[in-house]
N, C-alpha and C positions, 0 to 999 in steps of 0.2 A: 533868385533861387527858386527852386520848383517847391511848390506850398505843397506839394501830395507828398513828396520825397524827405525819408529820415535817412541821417549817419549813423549806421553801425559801426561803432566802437569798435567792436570786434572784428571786424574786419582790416584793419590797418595794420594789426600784426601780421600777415600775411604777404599782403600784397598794400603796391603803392603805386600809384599814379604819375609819371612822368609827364607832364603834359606843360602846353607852352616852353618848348625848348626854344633857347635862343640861336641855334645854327644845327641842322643836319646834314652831315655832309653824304649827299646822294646818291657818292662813286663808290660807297663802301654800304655793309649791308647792316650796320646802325648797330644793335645793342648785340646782336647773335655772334657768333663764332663763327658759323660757316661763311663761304664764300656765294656769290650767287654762282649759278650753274651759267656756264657760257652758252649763249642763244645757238641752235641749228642752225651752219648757213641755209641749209634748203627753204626753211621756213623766212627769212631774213627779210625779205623780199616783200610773199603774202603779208607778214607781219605787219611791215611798216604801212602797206595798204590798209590794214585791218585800221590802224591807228589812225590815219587819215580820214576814214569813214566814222572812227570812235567821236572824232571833231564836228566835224557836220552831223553828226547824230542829233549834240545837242544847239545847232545851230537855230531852231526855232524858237527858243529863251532869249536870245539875244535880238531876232529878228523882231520877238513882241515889243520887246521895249523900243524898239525903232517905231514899231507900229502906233506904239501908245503915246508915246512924242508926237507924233504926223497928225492924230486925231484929236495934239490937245488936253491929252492925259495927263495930269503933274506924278510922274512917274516917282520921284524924288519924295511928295508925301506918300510915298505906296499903296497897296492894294489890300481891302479889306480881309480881313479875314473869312471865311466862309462858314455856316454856324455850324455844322459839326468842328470842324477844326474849333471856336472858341469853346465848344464842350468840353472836349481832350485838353485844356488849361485848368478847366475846374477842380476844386480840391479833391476830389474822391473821382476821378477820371483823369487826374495827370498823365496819359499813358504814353508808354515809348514804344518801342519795337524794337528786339533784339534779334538780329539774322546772322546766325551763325553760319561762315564757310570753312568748309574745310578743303584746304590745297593738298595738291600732290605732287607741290615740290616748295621747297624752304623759301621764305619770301625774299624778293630783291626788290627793294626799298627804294630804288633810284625808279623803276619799272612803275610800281604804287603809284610812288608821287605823280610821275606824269600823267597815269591813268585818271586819277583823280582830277587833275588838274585841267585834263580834255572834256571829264564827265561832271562830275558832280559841282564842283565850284562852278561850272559853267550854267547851271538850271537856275530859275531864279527863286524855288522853294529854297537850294541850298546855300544860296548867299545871302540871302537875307535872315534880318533879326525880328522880332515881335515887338513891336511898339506900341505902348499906352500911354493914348494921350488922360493924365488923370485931371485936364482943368477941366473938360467937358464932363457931362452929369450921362454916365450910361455910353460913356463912349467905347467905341470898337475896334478892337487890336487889330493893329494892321503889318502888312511884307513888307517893309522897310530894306531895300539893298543895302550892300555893308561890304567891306571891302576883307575878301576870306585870304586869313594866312594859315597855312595846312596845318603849322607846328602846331597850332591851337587844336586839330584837330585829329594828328595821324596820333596816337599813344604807345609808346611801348611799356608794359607793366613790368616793373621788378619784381620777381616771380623768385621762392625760394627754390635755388638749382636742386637740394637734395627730393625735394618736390615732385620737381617735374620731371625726374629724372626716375623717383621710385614707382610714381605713380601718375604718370602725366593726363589722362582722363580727366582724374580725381582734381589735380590741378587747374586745367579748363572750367572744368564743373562749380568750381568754388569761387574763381574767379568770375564767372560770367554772375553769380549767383554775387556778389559783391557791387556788381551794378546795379542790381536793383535798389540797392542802398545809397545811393549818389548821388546826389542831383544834378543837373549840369547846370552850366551859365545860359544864364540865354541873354548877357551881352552878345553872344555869339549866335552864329546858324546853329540850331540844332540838330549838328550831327555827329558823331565819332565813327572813327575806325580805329578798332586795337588789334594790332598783332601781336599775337602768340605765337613766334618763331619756336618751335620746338614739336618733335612727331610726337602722333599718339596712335593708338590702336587703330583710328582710321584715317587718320590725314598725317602728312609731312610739315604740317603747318596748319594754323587754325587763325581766321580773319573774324571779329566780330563786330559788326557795325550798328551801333544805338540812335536812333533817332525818335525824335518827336513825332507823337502821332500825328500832330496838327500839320505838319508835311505828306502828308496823303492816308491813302488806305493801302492797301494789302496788294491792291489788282496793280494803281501806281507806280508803289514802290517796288515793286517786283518786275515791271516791266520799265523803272528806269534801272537796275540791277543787271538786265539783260542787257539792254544798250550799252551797256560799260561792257560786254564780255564781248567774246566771238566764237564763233563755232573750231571748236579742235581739229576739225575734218579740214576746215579752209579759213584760216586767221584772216581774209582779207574781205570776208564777210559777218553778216549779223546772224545770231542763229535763227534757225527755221522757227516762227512761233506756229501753234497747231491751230488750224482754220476754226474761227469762231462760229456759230451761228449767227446768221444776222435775223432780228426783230423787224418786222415790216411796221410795228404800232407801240403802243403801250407794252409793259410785261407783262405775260401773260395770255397775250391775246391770242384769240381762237380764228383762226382765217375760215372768211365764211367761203362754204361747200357752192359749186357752183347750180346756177338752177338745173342743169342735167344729171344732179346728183338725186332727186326727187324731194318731193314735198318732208319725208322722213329724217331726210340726213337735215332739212333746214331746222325742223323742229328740235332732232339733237344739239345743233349747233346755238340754236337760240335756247335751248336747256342747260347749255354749259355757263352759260350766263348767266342762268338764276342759280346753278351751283356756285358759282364762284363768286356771287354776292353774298350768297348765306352764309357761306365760306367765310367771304372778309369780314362779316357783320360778326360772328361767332370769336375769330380770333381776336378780330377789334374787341369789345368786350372783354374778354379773357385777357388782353396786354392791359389795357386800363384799368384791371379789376389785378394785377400781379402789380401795376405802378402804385396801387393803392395800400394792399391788406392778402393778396391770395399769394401766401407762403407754401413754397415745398418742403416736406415731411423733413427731421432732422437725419441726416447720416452720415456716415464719415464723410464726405466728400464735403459737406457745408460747410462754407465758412463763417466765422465769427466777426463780432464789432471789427472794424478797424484794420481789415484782414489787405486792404489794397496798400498800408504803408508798410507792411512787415516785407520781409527780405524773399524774395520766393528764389526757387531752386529749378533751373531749366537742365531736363535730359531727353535723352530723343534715342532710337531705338530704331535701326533700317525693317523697313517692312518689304517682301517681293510684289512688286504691280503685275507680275505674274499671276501669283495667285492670288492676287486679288480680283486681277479680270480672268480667271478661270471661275475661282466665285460666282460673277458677275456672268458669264456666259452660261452656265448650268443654271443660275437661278431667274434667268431673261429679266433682270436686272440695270443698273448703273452701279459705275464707282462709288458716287455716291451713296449710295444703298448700302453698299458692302461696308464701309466704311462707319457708316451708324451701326450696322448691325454688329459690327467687331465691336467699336464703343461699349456698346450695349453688356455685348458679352465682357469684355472686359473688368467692367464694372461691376458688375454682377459676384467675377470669379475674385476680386478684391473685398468686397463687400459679406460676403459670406463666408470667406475667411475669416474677415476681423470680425465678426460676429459670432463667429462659429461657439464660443464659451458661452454665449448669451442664453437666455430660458427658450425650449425649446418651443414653450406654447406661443411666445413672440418672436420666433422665426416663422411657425406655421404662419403667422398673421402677419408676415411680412413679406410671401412669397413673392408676391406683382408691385413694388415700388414704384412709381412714375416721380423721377425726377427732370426738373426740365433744365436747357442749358437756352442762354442766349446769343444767338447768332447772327452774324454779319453777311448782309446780305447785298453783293452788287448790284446795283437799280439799273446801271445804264442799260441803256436799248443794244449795243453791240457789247453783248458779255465776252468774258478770257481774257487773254493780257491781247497789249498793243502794242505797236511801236510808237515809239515815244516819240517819233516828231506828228504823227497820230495823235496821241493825248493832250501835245504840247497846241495844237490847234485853240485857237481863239474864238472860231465860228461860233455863230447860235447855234446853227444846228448841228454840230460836233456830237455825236453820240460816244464820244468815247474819252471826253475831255480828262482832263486831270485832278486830281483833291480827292474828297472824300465824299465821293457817289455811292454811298452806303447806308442803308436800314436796317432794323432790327426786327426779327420774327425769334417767338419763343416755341423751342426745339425738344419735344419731349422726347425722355429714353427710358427703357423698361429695365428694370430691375429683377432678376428671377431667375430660379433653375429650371431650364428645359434640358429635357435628355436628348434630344435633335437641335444639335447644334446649331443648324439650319433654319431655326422657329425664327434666330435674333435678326437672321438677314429678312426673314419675310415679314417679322414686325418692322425691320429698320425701310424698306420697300413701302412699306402700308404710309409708314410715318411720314415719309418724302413724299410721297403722293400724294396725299390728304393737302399739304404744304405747299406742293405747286400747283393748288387749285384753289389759291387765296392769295388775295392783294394787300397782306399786311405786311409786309418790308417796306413797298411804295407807298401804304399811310403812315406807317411807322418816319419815315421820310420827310414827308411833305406834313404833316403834322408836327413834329418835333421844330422842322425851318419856323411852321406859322405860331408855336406858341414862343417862341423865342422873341418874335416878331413885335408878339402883342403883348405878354407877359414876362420877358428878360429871361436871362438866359442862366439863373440862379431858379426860376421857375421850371422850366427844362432839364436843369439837372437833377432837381429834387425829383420830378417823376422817373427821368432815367435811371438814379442810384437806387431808388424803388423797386423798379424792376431787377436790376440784378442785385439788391441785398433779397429779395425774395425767390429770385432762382439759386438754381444748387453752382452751374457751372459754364464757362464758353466754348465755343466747340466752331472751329473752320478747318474750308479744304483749302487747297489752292494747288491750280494745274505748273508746272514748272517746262522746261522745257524736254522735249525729246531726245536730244542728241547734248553730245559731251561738249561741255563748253570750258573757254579759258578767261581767267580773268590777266589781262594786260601777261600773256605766257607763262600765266598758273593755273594748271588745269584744275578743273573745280572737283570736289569728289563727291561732295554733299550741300544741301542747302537746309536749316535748320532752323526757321525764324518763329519767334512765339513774339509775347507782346506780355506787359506787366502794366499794374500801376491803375485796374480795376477792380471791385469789390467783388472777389471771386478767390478760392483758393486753387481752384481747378479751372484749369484753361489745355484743353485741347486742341492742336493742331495738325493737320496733316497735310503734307509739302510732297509733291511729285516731282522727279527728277528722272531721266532717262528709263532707266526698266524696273526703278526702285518707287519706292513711298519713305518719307522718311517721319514718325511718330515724334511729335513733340509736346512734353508736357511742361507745365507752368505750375508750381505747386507750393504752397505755403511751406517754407523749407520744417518749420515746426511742426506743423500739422500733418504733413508727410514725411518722416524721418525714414520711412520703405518707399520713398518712389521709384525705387529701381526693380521691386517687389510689381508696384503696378505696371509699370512697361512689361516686365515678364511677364503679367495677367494679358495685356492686349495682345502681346505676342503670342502666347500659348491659344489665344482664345481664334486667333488668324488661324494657325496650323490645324489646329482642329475644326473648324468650321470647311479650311480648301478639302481634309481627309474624308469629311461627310458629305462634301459635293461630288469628291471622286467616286466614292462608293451610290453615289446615288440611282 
């Protein structure tokens, strides 16, 4: 059982877990009432193309383990774990990830299965289990293959019908907020997928899929999620992913100017380099002095003791990418920018609300707030998603391998009423800048691997959980793709993922999808009984920020 994870009592009058069926029959569409919709012949064709290529997708899983035979590997005792991944098992960092899909048309269940059965059983994060050996002294969980039977993992929840029928949202919402309370087995892969056969306000169907963090990061699993889809436009391809930059060096690095650029531009470029030292020196510091004793000011948003085993409540909120890169073009900006500065504002218009009874001379003196969130930061040298026989790569010099190539940098956000809407993007602008002109993700990184190294990895978490019981909040973006995609001929309508199961009450996410953004928050279900009050703050705080670009 998962030692971060409690059972809500309370939760079992609701809903119930179906799981390890002894037979499902495939030709029918399982617990639901509807019938599956009959496939387009036009599409019939691409499709099963699409499906053949879904195969060889993950056909580089299979190739390593041929590889790792050939070289003499004992594949059979498995593959260590990698030390972020054994963090994410620690008691107070058990975390999963929860990726909520929402379908635009009823599930067929016979479709799922083979999907799954092409993609996900086929990787070898998802068929294997976590094994400790407990004779040795300080030994290291290791990938251990395992032989995946789906029942164990596809779920259908007994959901009460008058439910989801009066108010099927609300159904979703409670539900998904129920897994946080669950542990799973980890006799098994650590993965689920549960269908919620039933429409709601924005899907025809709702897929949610739980997995262990120690199964990758964010960039990973999002770009093994795509590998299982295909493009709406042409089922017999992979969707388009958006061209990354590529890194010629380290992150961060400043390409030097050529000698015809003059003596001026050398001296800038060699100045960026003493910025960017004081820079890492300054945040270093500042992270070791927050893993220690440097706490943020108390306010609604903070959490309390113990606040990573309570039940949190995931909702999410469609945002326009419209006008967020309208934003972003009037204020010669990034996404990102706009994206903290919304935060920002967001926060703000919640906070000063619940405050609003408070004595007036301690609102005066609480105009400028600085609360910080901490953030996940991808290290590899080729950032964005990848394709996955890409990631699946074994090479040394693989820039874009698989796991958990992730740091941490501590993410300040300003608190305050400004009457120009407009101040929160050019603080959230300042904020990101200052940030990419420092190399503390990459010591965050490589520091966290070496004191695991030398000090055990009980040592490691202690300064980890340090830092986030000392910050207020978590806060990621992540690019999705540009065009419409289908999962095994369910067209996808939103993608929805947060993550649980760290010392935070508040976790911010924001997920890109076609011409949308979609706002996901993570929230201590007790401590936020209005989180649907805050989505309306960040939404309101969007609309009024594009209104004052327009007019600008």
């Amino acid at each position: 059982m998962d030692p971060g994870a409690t059972v809500d009592p309370a939760s079992s009058s609701t809903s119930t877990l179906r799981k390890r069926l002894a037979s499902i029959d495939t030709s029918r569409r399982g617990d639901g009432p509807r019938e599956p919709a009959a496939p387009r012949p036009e599409r019939e064709s691409k499709a099963r193309q699409g499906h053949e290529q879904e195969a060889s997708s993950m056909a580089p899983a299979e190739e390593q383990v041929e590889a790792d035979q050939a070289a003499g590997r004992d594949v059979e005792a498995g593959e260590p774990m990698s030390p972020a991944g054994r963090l994410f098992r620690e008691t107070h960092f058990n975390c999963y990830i929860v990726a909520v899909i929402g379908l635009g048309s009823a599930v067929d269940v016979a479709a799922v299965r083979a999907g799954l059965e092409a993609t996900l059983v086929r990787h070898p994060r998802f068929c294997s289990v976590q094994v400790l050996d407990d004779v040795k002294k300080e030994a290291r969980p290791r990938w251990v293959r395992t032989t995946v039977n789906l029942d164990d993992h596809i779920i259908f929840p007994h959901l009460d019908p008058t439910t989801t029928s009066a108010n099927p949202d609300l159904a979703v919402e409670d539900y998904l907020s129920s897994l946080s309370t669950k542990p799973m087995d980890h006799s098994y892969p650590l993965w689920e997928f549960h269908i919620l056969d039933f429409p709601t306000s924005e899907a025809a169907a709702t897929v949610a899929v739980r997995m262990h963090h120690s199964l990758g990061d964010g960039i990973s699993l999002l770009s093994l999620l795509i590998a299982c889809t295909r493009s709406a436009a042409d089922p017999a391809r992979l969707p388009e992913l958006r061209t990354a930059p590529r890194r010629s060096g380290p992150v961060h690095a400043r390409p030097r100017p050529p000698l015809s650029a003059g003596f001026a531009a050398l001296v800038v470029w060699a100045w960026s380099y003493v910025v960017l030292a004081w820079h890492t020196l300054v945040d270093v510091a500042r992270f070791v002095a927050t893993s220690w004793f440097l706490r943020d000011a108390r306010t609604p948003f903070m959490g309390s003791e113990g606040v990573e085993f309570r039940r949190k409540r995931f909702v999410h909120r469609t945002l326009s990418l419209d006008d967020v890169k309208f934003v972003k073009n009037a204020m010669k900006c990034t996404v990102n920018d706009v994206l903290i500065g919304v935060t920002s504002a967001g926060m703000s218009r919640y906070y000063f609300r619940k405050t609003s009874d408070a004595d007036s001379k301690r609102k005066t003196s609480q105009q400028n707030i600085c609360v910080r969130s901490a953030l996940l930061v991808n290290i590899r040298k080729t950032p964005g998603l990848h394709a996955l026989a890409e990631m699946m790569d074994s090479s040394k010099h693989n820039n874009a391998k698989w796991g958990n190539q992730i740091g941490y940098i501590i993410l300040p956000f300003h608190i305050a009423m400004h009457d120009d809407p407009l101040e929160y993007i050019r603080q959230g602008k300042r904020t990101a800048e200052r940030k990419k002109a420092s190399l503390e993700a990459v010591f965050t990184y490589w520091s966290g691997n070496l004191i695991i190294k030398l000090f055990g990895i009980k040592v490691a978490a202690a300064l980890c959980y340090g830092m986030f019981t000392n910050t207020t909040m978590s806060f990621s973006s992540m690019v999705g793709p540009d065009e419409k995609v289908e999962l095994r001929g369910h067209p996808i309508v939103y993608i929805a993922p947060s993550v649980y199961g760290h010392p935070h009450a508040l976790t911010v996410h924001y997920q890109s999808y076609m011409n949308s953004v979609k706002l996901v928050l993570a929230v201590d279900d007790a401590q936020f009984p209005d989180s649907h009050q805050l989505l309306d703050d960040f939404y309101e705080s969007l609309r009024l920020i594009r209104q004052a670009a327009s007019i600008r």
